[in-house]
C-alpha positions as CSV (number, residue, x, y, z in Angstrom):
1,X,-62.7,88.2,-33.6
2,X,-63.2,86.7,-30.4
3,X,-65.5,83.6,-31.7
4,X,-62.0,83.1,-33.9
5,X,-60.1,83.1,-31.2
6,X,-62.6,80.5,-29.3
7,X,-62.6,78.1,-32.5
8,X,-58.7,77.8,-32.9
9,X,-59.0,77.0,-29.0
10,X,-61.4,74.5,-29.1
11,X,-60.0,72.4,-32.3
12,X,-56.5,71.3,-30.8
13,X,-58.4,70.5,-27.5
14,X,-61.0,67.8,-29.5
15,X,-58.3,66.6,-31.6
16,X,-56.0,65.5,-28.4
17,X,-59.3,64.2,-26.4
18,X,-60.1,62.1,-29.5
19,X,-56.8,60.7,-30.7
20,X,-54.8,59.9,-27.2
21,X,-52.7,57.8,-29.0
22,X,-51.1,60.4,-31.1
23,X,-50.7,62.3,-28.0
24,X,-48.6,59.4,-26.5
25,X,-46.6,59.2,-29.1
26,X,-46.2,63.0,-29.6
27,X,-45.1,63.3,-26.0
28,X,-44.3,60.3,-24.3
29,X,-41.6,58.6,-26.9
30,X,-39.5,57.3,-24.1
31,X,-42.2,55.9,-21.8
32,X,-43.5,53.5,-24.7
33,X,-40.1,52.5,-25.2
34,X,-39.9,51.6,-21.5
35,X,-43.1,49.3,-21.7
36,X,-42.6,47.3,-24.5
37,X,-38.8,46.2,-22.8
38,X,-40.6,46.1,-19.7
39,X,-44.2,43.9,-20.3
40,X,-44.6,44.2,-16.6
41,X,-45.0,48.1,-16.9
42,X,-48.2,49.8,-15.9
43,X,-50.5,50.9,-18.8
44,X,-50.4,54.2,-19.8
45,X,-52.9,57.4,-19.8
46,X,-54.8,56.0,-16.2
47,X,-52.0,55.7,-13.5
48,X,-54.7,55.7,-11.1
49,X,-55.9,52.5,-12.0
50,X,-52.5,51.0,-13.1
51,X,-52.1,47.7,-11.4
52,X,-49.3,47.3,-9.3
53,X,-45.9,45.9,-10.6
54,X,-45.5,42.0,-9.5
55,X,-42.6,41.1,-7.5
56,X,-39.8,39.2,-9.2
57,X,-39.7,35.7,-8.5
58,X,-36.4,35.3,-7.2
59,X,-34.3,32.8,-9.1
60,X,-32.4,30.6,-6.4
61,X,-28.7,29.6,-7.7
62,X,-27.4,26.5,-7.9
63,X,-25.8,26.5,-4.2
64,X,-29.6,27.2,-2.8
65,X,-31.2,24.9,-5.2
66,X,-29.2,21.8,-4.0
67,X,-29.3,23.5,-0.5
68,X,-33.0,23.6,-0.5
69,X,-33.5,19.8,-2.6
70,X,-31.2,18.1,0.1
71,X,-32.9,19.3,3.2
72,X,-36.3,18.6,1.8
73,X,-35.0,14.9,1.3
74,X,-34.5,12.7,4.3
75,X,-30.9,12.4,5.2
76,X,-28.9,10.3,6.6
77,X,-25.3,9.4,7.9
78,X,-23.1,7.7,5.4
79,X,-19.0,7.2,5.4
80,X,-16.7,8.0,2.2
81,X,-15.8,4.5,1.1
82,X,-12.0,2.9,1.2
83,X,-10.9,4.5,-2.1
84,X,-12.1,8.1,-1.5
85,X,-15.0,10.3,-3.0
86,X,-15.6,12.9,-5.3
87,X,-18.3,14.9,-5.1
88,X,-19.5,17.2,-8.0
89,X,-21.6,20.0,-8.7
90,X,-24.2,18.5,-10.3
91,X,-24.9,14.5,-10.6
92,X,-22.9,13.5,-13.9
93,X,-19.6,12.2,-14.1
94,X,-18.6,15.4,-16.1
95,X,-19.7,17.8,-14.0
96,X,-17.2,20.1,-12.1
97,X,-15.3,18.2,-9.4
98,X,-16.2,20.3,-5.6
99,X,-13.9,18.5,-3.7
100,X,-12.2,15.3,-3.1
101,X,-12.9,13.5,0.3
102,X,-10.4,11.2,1.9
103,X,-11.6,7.4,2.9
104,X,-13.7,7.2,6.1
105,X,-14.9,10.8,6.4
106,X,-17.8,11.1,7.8
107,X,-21.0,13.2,5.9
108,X,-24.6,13.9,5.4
109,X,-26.5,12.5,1.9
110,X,-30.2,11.8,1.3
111,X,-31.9,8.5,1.9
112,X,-32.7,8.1,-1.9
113,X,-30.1,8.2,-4.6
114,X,-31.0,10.0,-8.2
115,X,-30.1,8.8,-11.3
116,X,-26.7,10.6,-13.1
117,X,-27.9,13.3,-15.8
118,X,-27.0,11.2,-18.4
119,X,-28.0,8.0,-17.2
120,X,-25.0,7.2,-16.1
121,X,-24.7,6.0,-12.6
122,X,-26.6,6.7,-9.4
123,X,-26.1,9.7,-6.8
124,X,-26.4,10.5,-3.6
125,X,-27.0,14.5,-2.2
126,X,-24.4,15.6,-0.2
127,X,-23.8,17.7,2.4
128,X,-20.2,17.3,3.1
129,X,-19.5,20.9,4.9
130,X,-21.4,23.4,6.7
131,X,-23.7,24.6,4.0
132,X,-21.7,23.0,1.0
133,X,-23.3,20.5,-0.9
134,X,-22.8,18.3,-3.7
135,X,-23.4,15.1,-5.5
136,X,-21.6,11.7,-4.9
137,X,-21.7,8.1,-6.6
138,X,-23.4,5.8,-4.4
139,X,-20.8,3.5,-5.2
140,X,-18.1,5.6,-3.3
141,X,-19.9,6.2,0.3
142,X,-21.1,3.6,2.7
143,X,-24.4,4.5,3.9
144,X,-26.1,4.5,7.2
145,X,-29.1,2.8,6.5
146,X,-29.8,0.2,3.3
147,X,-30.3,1.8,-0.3
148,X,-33.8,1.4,-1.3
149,X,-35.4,0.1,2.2
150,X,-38.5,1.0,2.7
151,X,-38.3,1.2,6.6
152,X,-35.6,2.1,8.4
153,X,-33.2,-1.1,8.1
154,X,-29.8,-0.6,8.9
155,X,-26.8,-1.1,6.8
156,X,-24.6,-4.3,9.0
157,X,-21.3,-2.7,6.8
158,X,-22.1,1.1,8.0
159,X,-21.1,0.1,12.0
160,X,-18.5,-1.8,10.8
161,X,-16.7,1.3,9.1
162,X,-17.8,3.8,10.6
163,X,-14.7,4.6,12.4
164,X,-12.6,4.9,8.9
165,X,-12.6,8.8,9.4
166,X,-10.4,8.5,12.4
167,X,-8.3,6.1,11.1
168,X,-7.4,8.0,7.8
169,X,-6.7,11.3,9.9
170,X,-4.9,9.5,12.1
171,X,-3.1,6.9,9.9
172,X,-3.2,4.6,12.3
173,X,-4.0,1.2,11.0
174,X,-6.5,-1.2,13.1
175,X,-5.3,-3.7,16.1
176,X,-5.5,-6.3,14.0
177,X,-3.7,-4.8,11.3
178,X,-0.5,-3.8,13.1
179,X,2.5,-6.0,14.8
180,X,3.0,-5.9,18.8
181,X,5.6,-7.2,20.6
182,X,5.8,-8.0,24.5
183,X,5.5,-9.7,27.7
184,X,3.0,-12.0,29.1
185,X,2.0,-13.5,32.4
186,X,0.0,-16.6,32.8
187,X,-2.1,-19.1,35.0
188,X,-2.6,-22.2,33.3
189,X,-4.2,-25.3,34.5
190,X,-1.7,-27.7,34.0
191,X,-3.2,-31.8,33.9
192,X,-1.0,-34.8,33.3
193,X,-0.8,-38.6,33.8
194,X,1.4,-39.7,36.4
195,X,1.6,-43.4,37.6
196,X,-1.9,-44.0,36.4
197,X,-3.3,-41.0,37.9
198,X,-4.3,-37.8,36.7
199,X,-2.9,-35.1,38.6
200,X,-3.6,-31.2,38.1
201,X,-2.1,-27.4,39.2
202,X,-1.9,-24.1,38.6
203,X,1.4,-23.0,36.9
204,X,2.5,-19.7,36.7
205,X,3.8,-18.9,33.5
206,X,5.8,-16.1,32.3
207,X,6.6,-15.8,28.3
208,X,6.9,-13.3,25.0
209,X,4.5,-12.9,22.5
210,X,4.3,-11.7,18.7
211,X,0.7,-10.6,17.3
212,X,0.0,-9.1,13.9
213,X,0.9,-9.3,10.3
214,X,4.2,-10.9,8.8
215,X,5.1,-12.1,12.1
216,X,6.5,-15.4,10.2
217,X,6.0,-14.3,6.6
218,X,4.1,-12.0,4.7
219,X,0.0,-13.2,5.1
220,X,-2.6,-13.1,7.7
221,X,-2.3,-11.6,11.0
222,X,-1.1,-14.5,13.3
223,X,-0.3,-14.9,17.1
224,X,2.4,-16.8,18.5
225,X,3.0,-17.3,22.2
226,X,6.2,-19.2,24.4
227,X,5.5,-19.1,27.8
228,X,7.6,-21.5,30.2
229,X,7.6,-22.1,34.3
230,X,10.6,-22.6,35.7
231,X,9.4,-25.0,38.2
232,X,7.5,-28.4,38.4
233,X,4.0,-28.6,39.4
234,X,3.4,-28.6,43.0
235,X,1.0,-32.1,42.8
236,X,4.2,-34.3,42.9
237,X,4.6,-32.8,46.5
238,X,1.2,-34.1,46.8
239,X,1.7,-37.6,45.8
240,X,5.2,-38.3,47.1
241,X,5.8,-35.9,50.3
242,X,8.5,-34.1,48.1
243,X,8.4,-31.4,45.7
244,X,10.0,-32.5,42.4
245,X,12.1,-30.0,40.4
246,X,11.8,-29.0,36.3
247,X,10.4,-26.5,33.9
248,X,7.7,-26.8,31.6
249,X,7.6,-25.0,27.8
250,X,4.6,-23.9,25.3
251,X,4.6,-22.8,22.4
252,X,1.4,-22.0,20.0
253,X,0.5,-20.5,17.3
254,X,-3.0,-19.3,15.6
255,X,-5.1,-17.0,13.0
256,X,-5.9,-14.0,14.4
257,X,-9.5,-14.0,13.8
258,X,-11.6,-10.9,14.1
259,X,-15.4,-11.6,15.9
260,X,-15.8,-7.9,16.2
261,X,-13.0,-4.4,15.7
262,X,-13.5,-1.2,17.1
263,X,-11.2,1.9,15.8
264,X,-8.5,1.0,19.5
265,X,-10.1,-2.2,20.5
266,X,-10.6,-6.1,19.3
267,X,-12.6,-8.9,20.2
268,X,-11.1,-11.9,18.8
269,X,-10.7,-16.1,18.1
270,X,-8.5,-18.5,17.2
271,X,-7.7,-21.8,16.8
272,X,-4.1,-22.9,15.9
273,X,-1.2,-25.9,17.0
274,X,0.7,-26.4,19.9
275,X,3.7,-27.8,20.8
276,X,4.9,-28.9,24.5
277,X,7.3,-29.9,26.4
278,X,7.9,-31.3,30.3
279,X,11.0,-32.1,31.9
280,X,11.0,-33.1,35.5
281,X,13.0,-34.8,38.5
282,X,10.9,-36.6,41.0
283,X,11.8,-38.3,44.4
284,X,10.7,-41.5,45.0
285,X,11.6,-42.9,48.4
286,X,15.6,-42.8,48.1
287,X,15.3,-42.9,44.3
288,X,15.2,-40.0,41.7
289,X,13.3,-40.6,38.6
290,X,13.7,-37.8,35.7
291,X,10.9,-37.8,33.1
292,X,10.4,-36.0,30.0
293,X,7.8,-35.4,27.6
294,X,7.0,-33.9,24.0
295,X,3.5,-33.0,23.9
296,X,1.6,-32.2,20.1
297,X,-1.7,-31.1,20.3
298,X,-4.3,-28.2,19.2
299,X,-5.8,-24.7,21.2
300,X,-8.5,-22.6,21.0
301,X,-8.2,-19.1,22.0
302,X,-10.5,-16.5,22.8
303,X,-9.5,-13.0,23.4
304,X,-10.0,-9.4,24.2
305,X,-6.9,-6.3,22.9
306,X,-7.3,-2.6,24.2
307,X,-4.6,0.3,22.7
308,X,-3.6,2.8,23.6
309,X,-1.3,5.2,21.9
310,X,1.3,2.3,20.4
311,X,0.7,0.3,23.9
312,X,-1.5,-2.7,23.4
313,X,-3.1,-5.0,26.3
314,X,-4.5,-8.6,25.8
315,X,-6.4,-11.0,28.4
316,X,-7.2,-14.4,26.6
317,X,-8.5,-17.4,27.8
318,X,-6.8,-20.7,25.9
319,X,-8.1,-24.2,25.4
320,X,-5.3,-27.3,25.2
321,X,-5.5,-30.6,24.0
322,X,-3.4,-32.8,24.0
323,X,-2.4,-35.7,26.3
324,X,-4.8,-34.2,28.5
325,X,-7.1,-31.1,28.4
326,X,-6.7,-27.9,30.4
327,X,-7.3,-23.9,30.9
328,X,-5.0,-20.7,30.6
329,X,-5.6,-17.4,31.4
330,X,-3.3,-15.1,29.7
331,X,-2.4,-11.1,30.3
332,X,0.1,-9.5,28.4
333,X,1.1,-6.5,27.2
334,X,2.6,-5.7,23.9
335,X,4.5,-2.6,22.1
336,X,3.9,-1.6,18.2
337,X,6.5,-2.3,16.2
């Protein structure tokens, strides 16, 4: 009876050491399930040599992706051209619009542009907010330093614009851009013929001037300046032991031409007509004699403007010819209107 007993034992225990696999699937339905969803899964029937389950690569998104491309490009400074920028999630034309940026803001893209997904265009990387980046069209920002340059080479518009992001928040236009009215305060170097001789003095002159656009007609900023003297020059004094009476008038007129702009500031030239005119009553002995003159000639101006708020101030130097040639030195100080 008991070898029976031993035998029934014994069979169920070979069968199971013999056919594992019908043991697994007897008993561990669920677990095979698990491993062929899961590839990764350690084998079954030795967990103590199971190897352990890799780590997920983590998948970045498409914020870190484009976080992670731009920075390992080299960046530079660029401004957001004159008409605007979008900038897009992706570099195509179709792609879903971020934001829109308004002219002269300042921003952060990479040094080489990329080609549009669909061959359309080129595009820059942007990073155009703190941790928000983007794609751009090269052809809407103005960047720091020359596209394509293998060296550092700077890019002569970049200074030149670089100030547009004040400007658009502001709405302020540049000095050259807007029209001034005011006051201005002269010494000029006043030469004339007299008798055969040249004679020469310094005039005070005191006048109004217009600067800017439209200040005749619609066109190109212009500058026009009347400054008179109420009084003769003192060389008559000189020459005849009596001062001589009068006034003297000019009026001129040029191109207001920019050498170099800053965002409240102007360097600036000229060159432009004049138009003159002396009247004067001199003593000679017991005799008076009155003179007048019409004078037609040229200038050449050269000039520095500072603003502030709408205030603007001016110091020029001016070159006349006409009958004769001669310096002023102008000061003046004009209101936006």
């Amino acid at each position: 009876m008991s070898i029976k007993l031993g035998v029934f034992l014994i069979i169920p225990f070979m069968l199971l050491k013999t056919h594992s696999s019908w043991a697994q699937e007897a008993f561990s339905k669920d677990l095979n399930e698990d491993a062929i969803m899961d590839p990764t899964a350690a084998p079954i029937g030795k967990p103590e040599k199971a190897k352990a389950k890799p780590a997920a690569k983590k998948v970045p998104t498409k914020k870190q992706t484009v976080s992670t491309s731009t920075k390992a490009m080299a960046a530079q400074s660029a401004a957001v051209g004159l008409d605007g920028a979008t900038v897009y999630d992706v570099a195509d034309f179709d792609g879903k619009i971020l934001i829109q940026l308004a002219p002269g803001y300042k921003v952060v893209v990479s040094r080489k542009t990329i080609p549009g997904r669909t061959g359309l265009g080129m595009f820059y990387r942007i990073k155009y907010d703190k941790n928000k980046f983007g794609f751009v069209a090269d052809t809407e920002m103005i960047p720091e330093f020359q596209t394509g340059a293998k060296s550092k080479q700077k890019n002569p518009v970049f200074d030149k614009v670089e100030n547009l992001r004040e400007r658009a928040m502001t709405g302020r236009k540049p000095v050259s851009e807007t029209r001034y009215f005011g006051a201005s305060l002269s010494r000029m170097n006043f030469k004339e013929r007299y008798r055969g001789r040249l004679l020469t003095s310094d005039v005070m002159m005191y006048g109004l001037r217009y600067s800017g656009p439209g200040v005749f007609f619609e066109g190109p900023p212009l500058d026009f300046n009347l400054v008179f003297s109420p009084q003769a020059p003192d060389h008559y004094q000189k020459v005849t032991g009596t001062p001589a009476s009068g006034l003297i008038v000019n009026a001129d007129t040029h191109l207001l031409l920019n050498i170099y702009e800053w965002q409240n500031a102007t360097l600036n030239g000229g060159l432009g007509v004049m138009l003159g005119y002396t009247k004067f009553r001199v003593k000679e002995g017991f005799n008076y004699v009155d003179s007048q003159h019409f004078r037609i000639g040229a200038v050449g101006e050269l000039g520095a403007a500072y603003r502030h708020k709408k205030i603007v101030g001016r110091v020029d130097v001016k070159y006349h010819y006409e009958s004769t040639s001669y310096l002023s030195y102008l000061f003046s100080l004009q209101h936006e209107y």
